[in-house]
C-alpha positions as CSV (number, residue, x, y, z in Angstrom):
1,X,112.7,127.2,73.4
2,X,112.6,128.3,77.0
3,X,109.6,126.1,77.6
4,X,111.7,122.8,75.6
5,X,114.3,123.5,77.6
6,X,112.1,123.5,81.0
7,X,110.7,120.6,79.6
8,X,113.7,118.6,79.1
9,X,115.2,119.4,83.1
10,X,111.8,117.9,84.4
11,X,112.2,114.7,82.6
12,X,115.8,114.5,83.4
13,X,114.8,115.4,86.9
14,X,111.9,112.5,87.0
15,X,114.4,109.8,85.4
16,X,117.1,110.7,87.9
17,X,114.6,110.7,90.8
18,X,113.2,107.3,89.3
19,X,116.4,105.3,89.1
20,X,117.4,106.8,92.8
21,X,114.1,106.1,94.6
22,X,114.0,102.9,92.9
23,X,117.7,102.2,93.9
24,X,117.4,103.3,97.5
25,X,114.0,101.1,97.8
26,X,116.2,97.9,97.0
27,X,118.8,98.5,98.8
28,X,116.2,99.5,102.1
29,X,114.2,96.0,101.2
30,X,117.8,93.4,101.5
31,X,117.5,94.2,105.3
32,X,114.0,95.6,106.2
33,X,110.2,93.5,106.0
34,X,108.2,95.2,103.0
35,X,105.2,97.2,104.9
36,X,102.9,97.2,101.8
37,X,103.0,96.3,98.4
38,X,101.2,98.0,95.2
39,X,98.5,95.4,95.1
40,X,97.6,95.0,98.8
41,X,96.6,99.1,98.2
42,X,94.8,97.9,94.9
43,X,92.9,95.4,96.5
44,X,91.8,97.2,99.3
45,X,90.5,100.2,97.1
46,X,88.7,97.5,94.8
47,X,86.8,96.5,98.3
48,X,86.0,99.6,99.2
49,X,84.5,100.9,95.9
50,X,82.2,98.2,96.0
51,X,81.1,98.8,99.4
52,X,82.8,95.7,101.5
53,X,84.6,95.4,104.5
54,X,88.7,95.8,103.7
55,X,90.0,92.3,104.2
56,X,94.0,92.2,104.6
57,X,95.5,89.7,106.4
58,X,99.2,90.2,106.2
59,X,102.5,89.5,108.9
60,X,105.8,89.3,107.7
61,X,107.6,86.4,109.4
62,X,111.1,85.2,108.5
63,X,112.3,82.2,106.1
64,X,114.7,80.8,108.6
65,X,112.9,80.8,111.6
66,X,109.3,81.0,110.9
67,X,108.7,79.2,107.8
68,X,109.0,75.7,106.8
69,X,111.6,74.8,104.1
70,X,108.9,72.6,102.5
71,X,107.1,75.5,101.7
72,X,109.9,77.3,99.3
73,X,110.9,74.1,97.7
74,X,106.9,73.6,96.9
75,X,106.9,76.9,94.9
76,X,110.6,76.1,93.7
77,X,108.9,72.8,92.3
78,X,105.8,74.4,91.1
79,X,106.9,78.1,89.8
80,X,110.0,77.6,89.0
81,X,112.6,74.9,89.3
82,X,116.1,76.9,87.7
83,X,115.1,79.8,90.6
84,X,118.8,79.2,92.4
85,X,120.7,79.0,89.1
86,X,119.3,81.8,86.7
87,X,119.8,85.3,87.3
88,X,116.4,86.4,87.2
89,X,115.1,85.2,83.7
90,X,114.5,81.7,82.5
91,X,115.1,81.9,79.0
92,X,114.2,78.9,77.7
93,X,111.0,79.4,79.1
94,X,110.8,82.6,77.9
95,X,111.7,81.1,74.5
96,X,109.1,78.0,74.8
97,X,106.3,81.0,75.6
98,X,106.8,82.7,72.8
99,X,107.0,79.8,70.6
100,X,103.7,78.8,71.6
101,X,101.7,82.4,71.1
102,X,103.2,82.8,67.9
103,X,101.5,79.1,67.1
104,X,97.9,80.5,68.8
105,X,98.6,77.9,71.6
106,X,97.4,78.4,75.1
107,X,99.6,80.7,76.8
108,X,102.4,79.5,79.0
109,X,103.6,81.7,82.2
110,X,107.5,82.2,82.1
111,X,107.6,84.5,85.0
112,X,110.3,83.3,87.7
113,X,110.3,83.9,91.4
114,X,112.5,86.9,91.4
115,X,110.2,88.1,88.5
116,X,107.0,87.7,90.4
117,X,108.7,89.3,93.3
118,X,110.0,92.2,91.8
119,X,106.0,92.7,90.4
120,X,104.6,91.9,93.4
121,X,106.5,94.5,95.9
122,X,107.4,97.7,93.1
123,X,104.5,97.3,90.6
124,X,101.0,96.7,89.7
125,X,99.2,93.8,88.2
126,X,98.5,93.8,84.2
127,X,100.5,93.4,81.7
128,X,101.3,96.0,78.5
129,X,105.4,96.4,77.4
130,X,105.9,99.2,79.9
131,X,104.8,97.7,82.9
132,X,107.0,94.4,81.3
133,X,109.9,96.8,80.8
134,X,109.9,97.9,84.8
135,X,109.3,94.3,85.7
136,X,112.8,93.2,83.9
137,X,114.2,96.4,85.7
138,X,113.3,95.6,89.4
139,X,114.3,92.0,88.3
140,X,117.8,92.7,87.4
141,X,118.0,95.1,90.7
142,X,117.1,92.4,92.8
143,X,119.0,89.7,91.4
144,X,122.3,92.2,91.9
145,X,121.3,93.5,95.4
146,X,119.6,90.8,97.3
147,X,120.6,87.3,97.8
148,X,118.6,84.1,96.2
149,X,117.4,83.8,100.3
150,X,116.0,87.4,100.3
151,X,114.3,86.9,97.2
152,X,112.4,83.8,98.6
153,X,111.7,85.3,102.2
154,X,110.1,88.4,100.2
155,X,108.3,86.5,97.8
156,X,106.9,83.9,100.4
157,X,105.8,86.8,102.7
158,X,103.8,89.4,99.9
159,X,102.2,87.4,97.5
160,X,98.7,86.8,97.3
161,X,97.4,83.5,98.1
162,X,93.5,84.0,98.9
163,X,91.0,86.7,98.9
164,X,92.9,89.3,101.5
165,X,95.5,86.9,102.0
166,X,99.2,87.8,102.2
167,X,102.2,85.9,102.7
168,X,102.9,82.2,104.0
169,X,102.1,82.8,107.5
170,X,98.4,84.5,107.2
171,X,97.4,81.9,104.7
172,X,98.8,79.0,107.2
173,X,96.7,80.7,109.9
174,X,93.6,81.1,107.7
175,X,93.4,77.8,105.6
176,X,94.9,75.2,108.2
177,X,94.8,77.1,111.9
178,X,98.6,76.8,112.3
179,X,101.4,78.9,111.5
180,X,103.9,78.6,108.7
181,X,106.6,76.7,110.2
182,X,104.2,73.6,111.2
183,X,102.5,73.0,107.4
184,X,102.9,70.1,106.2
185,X,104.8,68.6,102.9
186,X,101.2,68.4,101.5
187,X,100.0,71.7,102.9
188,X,102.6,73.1,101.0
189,X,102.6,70.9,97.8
190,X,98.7,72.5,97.6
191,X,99.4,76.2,98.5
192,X,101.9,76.0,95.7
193,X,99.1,74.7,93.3
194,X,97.0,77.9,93.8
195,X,99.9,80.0,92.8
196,X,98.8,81.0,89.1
197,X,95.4,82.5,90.5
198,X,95.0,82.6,94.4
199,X,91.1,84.1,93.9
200,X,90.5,81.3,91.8
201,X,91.9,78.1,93.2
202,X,91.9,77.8,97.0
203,X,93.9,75.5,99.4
204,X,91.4,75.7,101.6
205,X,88.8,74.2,99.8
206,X,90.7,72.7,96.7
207,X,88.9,71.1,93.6
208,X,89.7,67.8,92.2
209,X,92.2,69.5,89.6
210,X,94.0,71.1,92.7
211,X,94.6,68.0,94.7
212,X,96.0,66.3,91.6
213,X,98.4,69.2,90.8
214,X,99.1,68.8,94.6
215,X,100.5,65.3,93.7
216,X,102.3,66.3,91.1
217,X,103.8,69.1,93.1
218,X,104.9,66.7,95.6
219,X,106.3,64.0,93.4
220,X,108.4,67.2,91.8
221,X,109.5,68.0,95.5
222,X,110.4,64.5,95.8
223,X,112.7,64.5,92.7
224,X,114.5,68.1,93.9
225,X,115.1,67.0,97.0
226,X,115.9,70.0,99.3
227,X,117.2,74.0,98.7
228,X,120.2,74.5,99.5
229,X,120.8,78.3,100.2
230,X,124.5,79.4,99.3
């Protein structure tokens, strides 16, 4: 019984440590640039095991100032076009997704921004229910604490966009020699069409698939017309 009982404290301990830690990092991340996310650390152990050179190319740089706006309504257009009016989830496409794996179609993402964000800068990659469970977690956090601006100025500066590439402003400096606040609407339109798998699809050198998602993307850009941050 003494041993249940010891047990029982430590879990309680752990979940109480959890939810505070998790809290606090939330909270620390509405006013201060992420240093490192889960998956630049994966990535960069992946390298070394197989004996390569660590490639991480990552500055944080902000929306306002340092970023075009093209470039958020590109991935607003491309990723996710209810991102300023659904609190963290879109349903429908949640709905739509699970339609189609039910019917053994091919599967459909239904991840939003915030989603993505709240994977990329508190998780790991993969799926499995538990890792989908903390997922919905950091995205209700992040849709309470931080601001739909936030959410976009985090997300465009930790994602992954290449091999080693991080954030809107590396990739501008690697793929196109400039920074992120002089892309271009077409720049932009492309970057956002590697989104699904930056190690497969590169703006740098895109395929004839990419440069036609590329229009697409900008005609959708087109149609939106701007953000317009509250």
């Amino acid at each position: 019984m003494n041993l249940l009982r010891a047990i029982r404290k430590i879990l309680r301990w752990s979940i109480g440590l959890f939810f505070a830690s998790s809290l606090l990092a939330v909270i620390v991340y509405k006013w201060v640039p992420v240093p490192v996310t889960p998956l630049m650390l994966i990535r960069c152990c992946q390298q070394m095991s197989k004996g390569e050179k660590i490639r991480l190319k990552f500055h944080w740089v902000k929306l306002d100032e340092e970023i075009t706006p093209e470039l958020a309504l590109a991935v607003v257009a491309s990723e996710d076009q209810k991102f300023l009016s659904h609190n963290g989830f879109d349903l429908d496409a949640i709905s739509l997704a699970w339609e189609e794996r039910v019917e053994g179609k091919r599967k459909r993402g239904a991840s939003t921004i915030s989603q993505q964000t709240a994977k990329n800068v508190f998780l790991w990659p993969g799926g499995g229910w538990f890792r989908k469970g903390l997922e919905a977690y950091f995205t209700i956090l992040i849709e309470l604490i931080w601001d739909k601006h936030r959410i976009m100025e985090v997300y465009l500066n930790v994602i992954e966009m290449g091999d080693g590439i991080y954030g809107a402003d590396a990739l501008a400096w690697q793929h196109f020699g400039r920074s992120a606040d002089r892309l271009t609407r077409a720049n932009c339109a492309l970057i956002a069409a590697t989104l699904p798998n930056p190690l497969k699809y590169s703006s740098k050198n895109p395929s004839k698939y990419m440069l036609r998602r590329q229009t697409q993307i900008m005609q959708q850009m087109k149609n939106l017309g701007s953000i317009k941050w509250e």
